[in-house]
N, C-alpha and C positions, 0 to 999 in steps of 0.2 A: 126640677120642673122642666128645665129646657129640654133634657135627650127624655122625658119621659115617652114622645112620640117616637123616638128613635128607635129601631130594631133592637140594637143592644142595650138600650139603655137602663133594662132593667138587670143585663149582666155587670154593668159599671154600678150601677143601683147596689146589689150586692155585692162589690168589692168596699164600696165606699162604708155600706152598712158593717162589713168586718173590721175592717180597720176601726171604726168608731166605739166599737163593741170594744176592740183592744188600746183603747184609750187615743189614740191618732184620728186627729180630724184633717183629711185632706180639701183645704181649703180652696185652692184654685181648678177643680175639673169640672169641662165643659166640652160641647163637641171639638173644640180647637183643639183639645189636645187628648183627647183618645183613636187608638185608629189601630191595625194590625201590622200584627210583629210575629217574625219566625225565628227563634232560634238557632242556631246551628245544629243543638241536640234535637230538636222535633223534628216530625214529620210533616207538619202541618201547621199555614200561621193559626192567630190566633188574638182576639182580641186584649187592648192593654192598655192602661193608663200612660199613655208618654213622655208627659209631662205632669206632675201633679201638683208642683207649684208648690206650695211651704203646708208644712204640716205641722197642726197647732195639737199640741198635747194636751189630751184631757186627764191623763194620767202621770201623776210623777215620775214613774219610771223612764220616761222619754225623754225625762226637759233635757237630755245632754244629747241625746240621738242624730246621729247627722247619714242620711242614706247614700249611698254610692250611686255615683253616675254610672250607668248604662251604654 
């Protein structure tokens, strides 16, 4: 509800909706920590979750899952 006034907030909207779909609920994102990120590979930045704080599994396959720092 926060970034729904937000430009991107409905491109964060749908990363957050995928994840959840694939069993990961990213619990802590808000505008404090989304914002743009360029690659080294890209051309161009490009919107990103930058922090997203702990991720609660709604699926078993995750409960061991630990993501790599960036």
């Amino acid at each position: 509800q926060e970034m729904v006034s937000e430009d991107v907030g409905y491109l964060i909207g749908g990363a957050l909706e995928f994840y959840l779909e694939q069993g990961m609920l990213l619990a802590d994102v808000h505008t404090g920590n989304i914002g743009m990120i360029q690659p080294a590979d890209y051309t161009k930045p490009m919107w990103a979750i930058t922090d997203p704080g702990h991720m609660v599994p709604t699926d078993v396959r995750w409960l061991d899952l630990t993501l790599e720092m960036l």
